[in-house]
mmCIF file of the C-alpha atoms, coordinates in Angstrom:
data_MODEL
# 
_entry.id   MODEL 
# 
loop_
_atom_site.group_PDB 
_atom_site.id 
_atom_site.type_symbol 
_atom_site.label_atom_id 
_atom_site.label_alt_id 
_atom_site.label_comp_id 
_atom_site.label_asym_id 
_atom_site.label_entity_id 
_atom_site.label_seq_id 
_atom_site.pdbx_PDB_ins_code 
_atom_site.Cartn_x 
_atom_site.Cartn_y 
_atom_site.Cartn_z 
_atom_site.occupancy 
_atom_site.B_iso_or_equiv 
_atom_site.pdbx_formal_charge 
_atom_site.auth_seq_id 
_atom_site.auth_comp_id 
_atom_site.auth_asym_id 
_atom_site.auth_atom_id 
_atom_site.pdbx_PDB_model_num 
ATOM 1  C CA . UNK A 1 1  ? -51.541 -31.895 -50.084 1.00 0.00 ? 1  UNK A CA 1 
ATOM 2  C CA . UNK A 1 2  ? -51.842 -33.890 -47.383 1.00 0.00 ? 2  UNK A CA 1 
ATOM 3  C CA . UNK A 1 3  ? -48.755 -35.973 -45.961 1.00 0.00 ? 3  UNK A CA 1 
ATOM 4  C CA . UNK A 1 4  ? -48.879 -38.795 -43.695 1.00 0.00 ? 4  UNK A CA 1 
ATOM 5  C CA . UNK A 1 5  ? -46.791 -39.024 -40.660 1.00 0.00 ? 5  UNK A CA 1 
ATOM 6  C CA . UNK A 1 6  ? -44.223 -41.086 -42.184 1.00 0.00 ? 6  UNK A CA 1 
ATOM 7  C CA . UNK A 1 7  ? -43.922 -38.854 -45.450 1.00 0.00 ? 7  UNK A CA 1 
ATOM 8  C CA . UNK A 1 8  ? -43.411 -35.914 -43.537 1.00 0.00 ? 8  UNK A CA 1 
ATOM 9  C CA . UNK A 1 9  ? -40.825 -37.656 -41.460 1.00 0.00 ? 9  UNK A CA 1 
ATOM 10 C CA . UNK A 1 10 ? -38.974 -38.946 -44.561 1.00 0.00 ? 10 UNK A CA 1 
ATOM 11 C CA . UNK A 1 11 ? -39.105 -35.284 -46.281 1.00 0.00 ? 11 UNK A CA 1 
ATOM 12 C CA . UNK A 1 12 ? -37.703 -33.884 -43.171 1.00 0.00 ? 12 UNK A CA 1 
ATOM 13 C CA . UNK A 1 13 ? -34.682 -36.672 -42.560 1.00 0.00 ? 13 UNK A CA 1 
ATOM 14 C CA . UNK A 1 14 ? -33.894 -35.907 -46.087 1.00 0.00 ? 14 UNK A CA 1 
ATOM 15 C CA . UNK A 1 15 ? -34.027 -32.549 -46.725 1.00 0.00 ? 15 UNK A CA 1 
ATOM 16 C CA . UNK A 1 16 ? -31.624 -32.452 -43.332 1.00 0.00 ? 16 UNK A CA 1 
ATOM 17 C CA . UNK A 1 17 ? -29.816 -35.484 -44.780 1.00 0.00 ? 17 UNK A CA 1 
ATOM 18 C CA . UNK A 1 18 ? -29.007 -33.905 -47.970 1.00 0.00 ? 18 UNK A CA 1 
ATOM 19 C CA . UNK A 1 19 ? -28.162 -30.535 -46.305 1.00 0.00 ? 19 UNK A CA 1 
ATOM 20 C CA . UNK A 1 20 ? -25.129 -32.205 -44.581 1.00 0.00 ? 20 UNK A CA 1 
ATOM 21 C CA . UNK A 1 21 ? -24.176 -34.097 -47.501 1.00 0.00 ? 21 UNK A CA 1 
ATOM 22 C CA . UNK A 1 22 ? -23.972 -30.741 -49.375 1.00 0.00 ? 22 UNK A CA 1 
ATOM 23 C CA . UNK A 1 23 ? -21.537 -29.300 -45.936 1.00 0.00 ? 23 UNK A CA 1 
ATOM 24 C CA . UNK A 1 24 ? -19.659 -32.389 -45.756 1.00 0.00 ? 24 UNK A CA 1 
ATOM 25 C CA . UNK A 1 25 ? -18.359 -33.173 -49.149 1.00 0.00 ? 25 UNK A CA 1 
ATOM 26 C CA . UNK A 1 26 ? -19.234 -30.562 -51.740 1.00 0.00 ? 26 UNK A CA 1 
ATOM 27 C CA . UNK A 1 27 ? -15.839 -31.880 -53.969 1.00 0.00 ? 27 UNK A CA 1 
ATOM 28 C CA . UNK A 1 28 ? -17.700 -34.924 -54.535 1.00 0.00 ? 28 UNK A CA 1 
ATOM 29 C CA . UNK A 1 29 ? -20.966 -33.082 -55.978 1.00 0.00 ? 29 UNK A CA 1 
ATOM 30 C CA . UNK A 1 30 ? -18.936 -30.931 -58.046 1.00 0.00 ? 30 UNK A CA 1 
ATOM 31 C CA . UNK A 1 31 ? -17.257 -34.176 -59.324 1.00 0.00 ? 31 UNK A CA 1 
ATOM 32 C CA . UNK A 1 32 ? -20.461 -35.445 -59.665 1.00 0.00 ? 32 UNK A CA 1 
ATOM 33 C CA . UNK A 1 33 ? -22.084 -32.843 -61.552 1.00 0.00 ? 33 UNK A CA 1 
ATOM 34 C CA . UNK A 1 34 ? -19.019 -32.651 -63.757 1.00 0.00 ? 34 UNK A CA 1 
ATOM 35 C CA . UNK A 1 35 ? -19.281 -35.853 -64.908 1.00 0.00 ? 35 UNK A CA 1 
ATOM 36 C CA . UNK A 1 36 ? -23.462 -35.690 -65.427 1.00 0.00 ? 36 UNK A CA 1 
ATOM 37 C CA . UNK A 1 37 ? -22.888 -32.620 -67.758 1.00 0.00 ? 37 UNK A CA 1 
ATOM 38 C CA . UNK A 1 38 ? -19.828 -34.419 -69.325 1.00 0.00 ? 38 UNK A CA 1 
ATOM 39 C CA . UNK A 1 39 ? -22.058 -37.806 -70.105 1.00 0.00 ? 39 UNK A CA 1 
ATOM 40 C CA . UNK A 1 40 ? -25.757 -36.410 -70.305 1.00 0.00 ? 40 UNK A CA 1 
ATOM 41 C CA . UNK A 1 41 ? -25.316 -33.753 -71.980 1.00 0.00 ? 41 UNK A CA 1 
ATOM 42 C CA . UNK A 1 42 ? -22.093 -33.348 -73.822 1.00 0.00 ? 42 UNK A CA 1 
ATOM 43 C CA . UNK A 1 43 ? -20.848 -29.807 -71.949 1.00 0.00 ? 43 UNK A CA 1 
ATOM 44 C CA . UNK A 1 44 ? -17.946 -29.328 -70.283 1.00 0.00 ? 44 UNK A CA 1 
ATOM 45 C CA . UNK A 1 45 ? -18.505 -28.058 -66.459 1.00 0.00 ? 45 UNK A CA 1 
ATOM 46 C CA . UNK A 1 46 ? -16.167 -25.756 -64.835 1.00 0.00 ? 46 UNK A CA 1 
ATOM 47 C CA . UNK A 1 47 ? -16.778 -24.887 -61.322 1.00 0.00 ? 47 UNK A CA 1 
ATOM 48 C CA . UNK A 1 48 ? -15.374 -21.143 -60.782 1.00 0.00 ? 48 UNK A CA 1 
ATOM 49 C CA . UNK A 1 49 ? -13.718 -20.322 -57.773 1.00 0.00 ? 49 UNK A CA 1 
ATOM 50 C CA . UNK A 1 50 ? -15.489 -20.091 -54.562 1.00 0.00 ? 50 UNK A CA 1 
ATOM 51 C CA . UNK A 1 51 ? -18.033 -23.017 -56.029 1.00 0.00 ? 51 UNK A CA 1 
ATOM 52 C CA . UNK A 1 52 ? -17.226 -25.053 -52.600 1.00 0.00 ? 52 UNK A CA 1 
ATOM 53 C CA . UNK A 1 53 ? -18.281 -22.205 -50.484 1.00 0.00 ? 53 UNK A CA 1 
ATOM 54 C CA . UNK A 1 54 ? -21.842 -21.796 -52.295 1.00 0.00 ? 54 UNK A CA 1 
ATOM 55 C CA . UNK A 1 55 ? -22.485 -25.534 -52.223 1.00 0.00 ? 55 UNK A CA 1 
ATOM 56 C CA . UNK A 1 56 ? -22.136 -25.365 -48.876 1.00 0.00 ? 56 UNK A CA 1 
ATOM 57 C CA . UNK A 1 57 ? -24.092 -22.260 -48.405 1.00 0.00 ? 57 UNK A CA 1 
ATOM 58 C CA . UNK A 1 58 ? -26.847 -24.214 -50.446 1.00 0.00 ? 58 UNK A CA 1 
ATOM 59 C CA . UNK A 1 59 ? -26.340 -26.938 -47.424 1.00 0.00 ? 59 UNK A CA 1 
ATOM 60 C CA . UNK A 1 60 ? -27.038 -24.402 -44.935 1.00 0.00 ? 60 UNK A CA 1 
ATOM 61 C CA . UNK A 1 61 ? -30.176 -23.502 -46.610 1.00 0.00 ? 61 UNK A CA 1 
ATOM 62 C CA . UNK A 1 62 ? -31.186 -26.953 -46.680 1.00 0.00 ? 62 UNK A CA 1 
ATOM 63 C CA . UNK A 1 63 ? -30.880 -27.714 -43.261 1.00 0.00 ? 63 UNK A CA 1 
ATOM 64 C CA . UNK A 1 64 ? -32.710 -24.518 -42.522 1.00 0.00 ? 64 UNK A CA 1 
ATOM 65 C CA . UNK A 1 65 ? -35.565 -25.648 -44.191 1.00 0.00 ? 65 UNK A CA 1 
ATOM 66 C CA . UNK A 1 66 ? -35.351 -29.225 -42.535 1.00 0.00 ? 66 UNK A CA 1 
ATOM 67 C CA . UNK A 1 67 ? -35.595 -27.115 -39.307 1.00 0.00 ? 67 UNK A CA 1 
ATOM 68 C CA . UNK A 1 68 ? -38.661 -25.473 -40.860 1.00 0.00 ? 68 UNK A CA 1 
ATOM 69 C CA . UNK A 1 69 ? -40.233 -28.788 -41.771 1.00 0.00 ? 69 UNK A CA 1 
ATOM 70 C CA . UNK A 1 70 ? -39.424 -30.156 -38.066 1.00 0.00 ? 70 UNK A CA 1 
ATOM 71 C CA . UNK A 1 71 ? -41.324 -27.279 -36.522 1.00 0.00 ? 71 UNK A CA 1 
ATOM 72 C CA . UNK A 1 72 ? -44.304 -27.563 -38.922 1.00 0.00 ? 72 UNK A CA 1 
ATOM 73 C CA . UNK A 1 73 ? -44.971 -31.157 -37.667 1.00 0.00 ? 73 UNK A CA 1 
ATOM 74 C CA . UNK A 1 74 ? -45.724 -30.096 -33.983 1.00 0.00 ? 74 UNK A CA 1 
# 
């Protein structure tokens, strides 16, 4: 697939975008996905201990792969 220089700009601003996001406020997106289970589907979400620390690690991996995408467009 090719990407123009624009998409490929926009993938990597978000992908690095929504890795901070994920290491800034990873409450919020278990609040958030709390309340999507609650009103899409009807199930109640419990976040078990330590849930902060692997949203945060799944930031980390995101803004790894923004660095990836970064270095692909050289």
């Amino acid at each position: 697939m090719r990407l123009s220089t624009t998409e490929r700009r926009l993938l990597w601003l978000g992908t690095a975008l929504v890795g901070v996001i994920h290491l800034l406020v990873p409450g919020l997106l278990l609040r958030t996905a709390r309340f999507g289970y609650r009103t899409g589907l009807a199930v109640e979400f419990r976040p078990r201990s330590g849930a902060r620390k692997r949203v945060r690690a799944v930031g980390v991996g995101l803004l790894a792969l923004a660095a990836v995408v970064r270095r692909l467009q050289r």
